[in-house]
Every structure is written in structure tokens, then in C-alpha cells.
C-alpha positions as CSV (number, residue, x, y, z in Angstrom):
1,X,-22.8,-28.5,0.6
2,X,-21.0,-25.4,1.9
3,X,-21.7,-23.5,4.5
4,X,-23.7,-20.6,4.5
5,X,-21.7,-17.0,4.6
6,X,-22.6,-15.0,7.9
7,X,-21.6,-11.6,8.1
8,X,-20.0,-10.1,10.9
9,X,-19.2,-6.8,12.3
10,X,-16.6,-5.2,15.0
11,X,-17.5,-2.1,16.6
12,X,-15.2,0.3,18.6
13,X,-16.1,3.0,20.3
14,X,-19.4,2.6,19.6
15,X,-18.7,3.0,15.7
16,X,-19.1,-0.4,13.6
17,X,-15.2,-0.1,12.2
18,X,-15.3,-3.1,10.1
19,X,-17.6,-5.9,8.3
20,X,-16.9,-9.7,7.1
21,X,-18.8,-12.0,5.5
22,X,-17.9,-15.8,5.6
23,X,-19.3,-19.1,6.0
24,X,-16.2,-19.7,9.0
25,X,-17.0,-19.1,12.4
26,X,-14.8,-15.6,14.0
27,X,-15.0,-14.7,17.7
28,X,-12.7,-12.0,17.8
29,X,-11.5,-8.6,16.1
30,X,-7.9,-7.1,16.1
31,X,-8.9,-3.4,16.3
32,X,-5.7,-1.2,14.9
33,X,-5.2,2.6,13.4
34,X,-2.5,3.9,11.2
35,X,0.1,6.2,13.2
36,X,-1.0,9.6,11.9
37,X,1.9,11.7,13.9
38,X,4.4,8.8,12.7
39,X,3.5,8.9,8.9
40,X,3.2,13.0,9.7
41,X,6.4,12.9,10.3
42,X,7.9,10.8,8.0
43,X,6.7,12.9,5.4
44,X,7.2,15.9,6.5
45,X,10.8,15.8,7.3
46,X,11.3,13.0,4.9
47,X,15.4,13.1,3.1
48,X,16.1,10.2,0.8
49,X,18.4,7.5,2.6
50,X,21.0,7.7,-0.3
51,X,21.0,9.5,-4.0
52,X,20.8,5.8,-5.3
53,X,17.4,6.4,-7.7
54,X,18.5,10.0,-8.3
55,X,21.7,8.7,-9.7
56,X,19.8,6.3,-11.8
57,X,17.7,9.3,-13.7
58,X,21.1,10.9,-14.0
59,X,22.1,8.2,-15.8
60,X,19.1,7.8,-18.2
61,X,18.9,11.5,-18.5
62,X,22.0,11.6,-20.2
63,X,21.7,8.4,-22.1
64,X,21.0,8.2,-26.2
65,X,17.8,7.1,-27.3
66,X,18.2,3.8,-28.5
67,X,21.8,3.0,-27.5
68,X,22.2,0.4,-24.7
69,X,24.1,1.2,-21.5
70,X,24.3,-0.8,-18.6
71,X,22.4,1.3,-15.0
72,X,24.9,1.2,-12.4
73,X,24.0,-2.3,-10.3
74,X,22.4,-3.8,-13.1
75,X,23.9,-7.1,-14.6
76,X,22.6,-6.4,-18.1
77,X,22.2,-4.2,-20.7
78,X,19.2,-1.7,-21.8
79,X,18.3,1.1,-23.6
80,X,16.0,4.1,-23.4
81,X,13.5,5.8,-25.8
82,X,13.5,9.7,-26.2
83,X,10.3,9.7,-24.0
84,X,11.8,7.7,-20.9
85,X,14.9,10.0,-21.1
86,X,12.8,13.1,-20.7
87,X,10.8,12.0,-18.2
88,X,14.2,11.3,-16.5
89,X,15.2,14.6,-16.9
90,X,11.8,15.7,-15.5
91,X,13.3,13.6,-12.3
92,X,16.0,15.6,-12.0
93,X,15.9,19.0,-12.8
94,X,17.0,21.2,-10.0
95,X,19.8,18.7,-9.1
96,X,19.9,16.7,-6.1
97,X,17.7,19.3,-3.7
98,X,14.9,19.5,-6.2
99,X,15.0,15.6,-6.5
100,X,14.7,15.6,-2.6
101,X,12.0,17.9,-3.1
102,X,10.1,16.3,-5.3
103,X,10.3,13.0,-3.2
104,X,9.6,14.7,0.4
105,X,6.5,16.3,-1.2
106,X,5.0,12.8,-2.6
107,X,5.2,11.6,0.5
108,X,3.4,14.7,2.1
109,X,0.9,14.6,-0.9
110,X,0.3,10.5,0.3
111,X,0.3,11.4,3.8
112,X,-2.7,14.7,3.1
113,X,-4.4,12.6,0.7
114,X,-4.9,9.7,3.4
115,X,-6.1,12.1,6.5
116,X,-8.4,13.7,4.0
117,X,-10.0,10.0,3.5
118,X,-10.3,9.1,6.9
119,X,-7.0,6.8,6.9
120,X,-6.1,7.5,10.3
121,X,-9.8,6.1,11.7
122,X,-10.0,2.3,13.6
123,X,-9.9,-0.5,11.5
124,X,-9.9,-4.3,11.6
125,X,-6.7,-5.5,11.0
126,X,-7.6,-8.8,11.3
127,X,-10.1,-11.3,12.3
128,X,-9.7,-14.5,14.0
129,X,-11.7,-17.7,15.5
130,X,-9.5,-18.1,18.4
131,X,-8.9,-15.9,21.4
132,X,-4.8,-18.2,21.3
133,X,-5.1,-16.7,17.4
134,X,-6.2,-13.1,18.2
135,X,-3.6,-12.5,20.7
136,X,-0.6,-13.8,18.5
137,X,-2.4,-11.0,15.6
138,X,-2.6,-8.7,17.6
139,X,1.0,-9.0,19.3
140,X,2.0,-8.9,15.4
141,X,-0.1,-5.7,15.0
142,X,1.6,-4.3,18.0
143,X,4.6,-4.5,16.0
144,X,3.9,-3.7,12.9
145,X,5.6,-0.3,12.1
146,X,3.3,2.3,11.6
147,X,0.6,0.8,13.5
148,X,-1.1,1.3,17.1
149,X,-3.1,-1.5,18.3
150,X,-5.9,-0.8,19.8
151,X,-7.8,-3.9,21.1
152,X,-9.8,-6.7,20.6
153,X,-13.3,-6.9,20.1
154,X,-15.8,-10.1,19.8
155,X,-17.3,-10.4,16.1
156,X,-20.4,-10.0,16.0
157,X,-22.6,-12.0,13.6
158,X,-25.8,-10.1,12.2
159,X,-28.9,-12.4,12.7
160,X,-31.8,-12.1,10.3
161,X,-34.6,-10.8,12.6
162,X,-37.9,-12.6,11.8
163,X,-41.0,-10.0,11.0
């Protein structure tokens, strides 16, 4: 017979920032937020690391519907329809700096569209029925790029109240 699911919740700041619900037992909470001036900042003065992808469209843009060519890198052979090449050709258009464009602006379109949802609020990154557990978690959230951790908090486990 299994056990019966509990469901727990971790508050921080007195604002309940995540729920669980399983039949293990949890003590503990790893309390973390995204880096909003980080991720502000990478997509704001985001510059592609190298013209790698850009080069790619290049190549499809200028390719023949239905004749195979071989991407740069690849190890095989391929070919394109007429709908693939235009969309590469989309990719492209205004050369290299509207490419760049294009990328730095879908990252600052991720970035608004995740502070607009409340992205950059407390979360649980993780939950754990060990303090030994919680701290290794949340020395791996303290880490984790693009992260702050925050703290840990005991789970709480909602009791049914009798009436």
C-alpha cells in the first residue's frame, strides 16, 4: 500500500513561494531567484560569440531547392526546400549586424517577457529530506549560473484541520 501524498509548502518572506505534494517525507527548502541584473545584462548587450549559425543561413540561403550540399561541420549531406531557404534568407537579411540584431533583441524579448511574468520572484529550487542533502543543493544552487541562493526553509506539511 503506498503512502499517502502530503503536500507541503515553503514560505519566504512571508509569501508561500512554492508547493509539493508527495507521499516522501521533506524537511527542508532550497529557496533561490533568477539573476534579473545578470540576465538584464546579457541581453541587453548581448553580441554572438562567433558568426558560426549566421554562416550557416548564409549557406542555406544561397543553396538550390532540392540539391544536396554538405553545411560546413556537417559529416553528411542534405538538402533544402524553397521554404527553408527563404526563411534562411529571412535570418540574414541586413548582413551580419542585422543578424546580431535580430539575436540581441530575442534575448531582450525572453528577458521582458520573463520580468513581466514575475520570473525574477523566490522560488524553490529544490526540496530535500535531509539538512546533509539541503546544504549540498543548495551549495549547487549557489553555483549555478544565473542564480542567487537565498536560503533554506523547513517544508511545511499542510494538516487537514478537523471541523
Amino acid at each position: 500500500m503506498a503512502n499517502k501524498p502530503i503536500t507541503y509548502t515553503a514560505t519566504w518572506e512571508g509569501k508561500i513561494v512554492g508547493t509539493r505534494k508527495s507521499p516522501r517525507p521533506y524537511k527542508y527548502a532550497i529557496i533561490v531567484q533568477r539573476d534579473q541584473e545578470a540576465d538584464r545584462k546579457y541581453a541587453y548587450e548581448f553580441v554572438p560569440a562567433n558568426k558560426g549559425s549566421f554562416d550557416y543561413y548564409v549557406q542555406i540561403a544561397t543553396a538550390t531547392p532540392g540539391v544536396s550540399l554538405r553545411p560546413k561541420g556537417w559529416n553528411f549531406d542534405t538538402s533544402y526546400d524553397a521554404g527553408q531557404i527563404e526563411e534562411a534568407k529571412k535570418h540574414i537579411e541586413g548582413g551580419w549586424e542585422g543578424f546580431a540584431a535580430r539575436e540581441r533583441q530575442q534575448k531582450i524579448n525572453r528577458f521582458e517577457a520573463l520580468l513581466a511574468k514575475g520570473g525574477y520572484e523566490p522560488f524553490v529550487h529544490g526540496w530535500s529530506q535531509s539538512l546533509v542533502n539541503a546544504a549540498k543543493a543548495a551549495r549547487a544552487a549557489e553555483t549555478s549560473y544565473g542564480l542567487i541562493y537565498l536560503g533554506l526553509v523547513p517544508a511545511v506539511a499542510k494538516t487537514k484541520s478537523k471541523s
